[in-house]
Every structure is written in structure tokens, then in C-alpha cells.
C-alpha positions as CSV (number, residue, x, y, z in Angstrom):
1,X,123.1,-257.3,-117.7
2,X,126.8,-257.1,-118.9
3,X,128.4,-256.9,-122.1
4,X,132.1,-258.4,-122.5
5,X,134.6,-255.7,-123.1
6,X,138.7,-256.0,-123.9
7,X,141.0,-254.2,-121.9
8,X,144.9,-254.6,-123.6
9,X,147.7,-252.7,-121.9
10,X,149.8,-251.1,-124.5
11,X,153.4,-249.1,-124.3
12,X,153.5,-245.5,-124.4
13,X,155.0,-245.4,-127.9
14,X,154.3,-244.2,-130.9
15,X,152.6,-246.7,-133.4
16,X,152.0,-249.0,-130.8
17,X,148.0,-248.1,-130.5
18,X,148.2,-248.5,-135.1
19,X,150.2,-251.8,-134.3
20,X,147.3,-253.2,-132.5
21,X,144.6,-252.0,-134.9
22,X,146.1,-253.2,-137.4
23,X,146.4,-257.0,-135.6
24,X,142.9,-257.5,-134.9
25,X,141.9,-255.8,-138.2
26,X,143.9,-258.3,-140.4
27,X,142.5,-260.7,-138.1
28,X,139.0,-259.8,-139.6
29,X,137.8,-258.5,-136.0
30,X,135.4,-255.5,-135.9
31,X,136.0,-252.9,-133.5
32,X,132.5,-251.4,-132.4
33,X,134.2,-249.1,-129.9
34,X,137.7,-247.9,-128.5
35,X,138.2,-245.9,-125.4
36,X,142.3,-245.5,-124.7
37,X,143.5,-244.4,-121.6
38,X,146.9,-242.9,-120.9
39,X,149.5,-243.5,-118.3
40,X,153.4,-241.6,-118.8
41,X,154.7,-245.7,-119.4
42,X,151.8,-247.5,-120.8
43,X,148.0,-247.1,-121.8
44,X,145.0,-249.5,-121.8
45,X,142.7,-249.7,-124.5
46,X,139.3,-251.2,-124.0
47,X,137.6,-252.6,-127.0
48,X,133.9,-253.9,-127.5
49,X,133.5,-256.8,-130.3
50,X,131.0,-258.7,-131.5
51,X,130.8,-261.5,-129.0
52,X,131.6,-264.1,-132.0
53,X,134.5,-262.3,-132.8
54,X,135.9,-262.0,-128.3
55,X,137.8,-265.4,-128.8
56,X,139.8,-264.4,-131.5
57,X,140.7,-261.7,-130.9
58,X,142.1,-262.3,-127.3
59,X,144.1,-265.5,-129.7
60,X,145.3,-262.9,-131.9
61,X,146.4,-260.3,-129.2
62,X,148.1,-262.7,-126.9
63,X,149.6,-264.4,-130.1
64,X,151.2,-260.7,-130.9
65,X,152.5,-260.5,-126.8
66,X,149.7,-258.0,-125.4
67,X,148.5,-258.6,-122.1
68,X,144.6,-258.2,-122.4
69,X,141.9,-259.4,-120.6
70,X,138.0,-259.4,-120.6
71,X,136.0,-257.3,-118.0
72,X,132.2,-256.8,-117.9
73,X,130.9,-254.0,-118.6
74,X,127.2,-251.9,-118.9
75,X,126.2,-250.8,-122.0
76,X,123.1,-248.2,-120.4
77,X,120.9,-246.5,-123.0
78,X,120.8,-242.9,-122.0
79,X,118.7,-240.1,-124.0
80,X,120.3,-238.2,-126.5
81,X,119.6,-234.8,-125.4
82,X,120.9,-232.2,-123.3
83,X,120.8,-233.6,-119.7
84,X,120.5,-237.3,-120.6
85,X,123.8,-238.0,-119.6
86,X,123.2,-235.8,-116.3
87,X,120.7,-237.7,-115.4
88,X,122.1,-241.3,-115.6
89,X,125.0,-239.9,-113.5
90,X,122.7,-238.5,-111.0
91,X,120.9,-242.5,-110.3
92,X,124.2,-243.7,-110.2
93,X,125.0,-241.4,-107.1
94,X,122.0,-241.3,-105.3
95,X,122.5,-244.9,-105.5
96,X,126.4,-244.8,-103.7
97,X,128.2,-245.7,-106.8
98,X,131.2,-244.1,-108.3
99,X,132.0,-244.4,-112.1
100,X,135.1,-246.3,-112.4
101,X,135.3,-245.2,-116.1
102,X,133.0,-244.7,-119.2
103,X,133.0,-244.0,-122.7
104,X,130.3,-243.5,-125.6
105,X,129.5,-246.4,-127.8
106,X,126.6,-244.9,-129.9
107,X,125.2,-242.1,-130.7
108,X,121.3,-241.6,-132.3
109,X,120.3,-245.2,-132.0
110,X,116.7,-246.3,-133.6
111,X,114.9,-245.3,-130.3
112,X,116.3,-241.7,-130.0
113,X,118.9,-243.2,-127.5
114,X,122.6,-243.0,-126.8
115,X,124.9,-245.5,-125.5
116,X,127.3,-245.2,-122.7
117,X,130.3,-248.5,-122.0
118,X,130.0,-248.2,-118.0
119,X,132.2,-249.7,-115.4
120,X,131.3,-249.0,-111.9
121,X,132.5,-249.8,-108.2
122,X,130.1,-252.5,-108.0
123,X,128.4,-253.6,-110.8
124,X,125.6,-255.8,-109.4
125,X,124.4,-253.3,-107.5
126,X,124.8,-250.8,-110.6
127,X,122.3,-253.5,-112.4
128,X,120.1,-253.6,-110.0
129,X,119.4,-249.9,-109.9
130,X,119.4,-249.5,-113.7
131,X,116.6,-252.1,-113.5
132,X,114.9,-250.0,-110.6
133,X,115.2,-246.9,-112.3
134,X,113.9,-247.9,-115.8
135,X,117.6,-247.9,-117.4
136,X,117.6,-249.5,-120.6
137,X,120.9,-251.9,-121.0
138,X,121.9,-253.7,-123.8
139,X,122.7,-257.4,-123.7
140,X,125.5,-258.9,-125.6
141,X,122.7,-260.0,-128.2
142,X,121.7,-256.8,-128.7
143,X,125.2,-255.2,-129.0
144,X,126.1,-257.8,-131.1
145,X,123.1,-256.7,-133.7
146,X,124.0,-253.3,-133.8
């Protein structure tokens, strides 16, 4: 179960990161989360939309000369207490995967859980255990009604 995430690679310069923002938000396009990694030269910031809005917003960024692209992601419901994190990580390698990179998406949802953006080595595989192991993952519906 994936959820479709943008990745846009951005120059290391100030306002550049407000630039964007500001793009999609004139655009009328909801950011539901931002994660921004850092290089010295450039960054990529990975964005999750509502899957109504991933079209337009990949018009309005390549419109404005980013380079961005859409990856799959997992959204995994983890439980939001001490050690619910821990524990997600510790399926993950017992099953031989490595965490490419993550990043919250929600804190204190209606079922006492929290939300982690997931991208992993191999992301089949990283499905299938979640689904063996009783991880919750969202769907793009369900992202998209949150």
C-alpha cells in the first residue's frame, strides 16, 4: 500500500524553499507534510498532497523550472507512545530492510496513532512485512481524508 509523495530538488539559497511555498500555495495546493533535506549545493523537499491536488501541482512546479518527481511512499501508523517508533524500526530490521528516509506526517490521529512517511530499500517487501506484522498503512484514500 503506497501513497504518492513529491520530491523537488531546490538550490541551496536563501528564499528558494519560501519561493516554492509560496508557488504551490497560490496555486491553491495543500501541503499535508514537508520533509527538506539538505545538501552544501542543493536540497530536496518531499511533499505529500491530496491526491486530487498531485497533478497540479507537479504543472505548477515544472511551470516555475523545478525538477520534481513523484515516488511512492508508506504512510505506517505507529503508536504514539514511548517506544512506538522503536518498535516499527525493529520489524523493519529483523525483516533486512534499511530506512532510506522518513519523516512524521501526524501526530495523535483518531485511533491513538502516529504517522510516519517511509521510504525503504525495497518497498514491496517493506509491504509485505507491514501486512505480516499487523502494521497499519494508510492508502491514498485515507491520506487524502485526513
Amino acid at each position: 500500500m503506497f501513497i504518492k509523495q513529491i520530491s523537488v530538488f531546490l538550490e541551496n539559497n536563501p528564499g528558494t524553499l519560501r519561493e516554492m511555498t509560496e508557488l504551490l500555495g497560490k496555486g491553491g495546493i495543500d501541503l499535508l507534510a514537508l520533509s527538506i533535506a539538505d545538501t552544501q549545493n542543493f536540497g530536496i523537499v518531499r511533499v505529500i498532497v491530496h491526491s486530487d491536488q498531485i497533478d497540479s501541482a507537479m504543472k505548477l512546479l515544472k511551470e516555475g523550472g523545478y525538477i520534481a518527481k513523484i515516488n511512492h511512499v508508506i504512510c505506517a501508523a505507529v503508536p504514539d507512545r514511548p517506544l512506538g517508533l522503536c518498535e516499527l524500526l525493529a520489524i523493519i530490521e529483523q525483516a533486512g530492510l534499511s530506512v532510506e528516509y522518513m519523516y512524521s506526517f501526524l501526530r495523535k490521529a483518531d485511533n491513538g496513532s502516529a504517522h510516519m512517511i517511509l521510504r525503504l530499500n525495497d518497498g514491496q517487501k517493506a509491504a509485505q512485512v507491514f501486512d505480516m506484522k499487523n502494521v497499519s498503512m494508510l492508502s491514498q484514500e485515507e491520506v487524502d481524508k485526513l
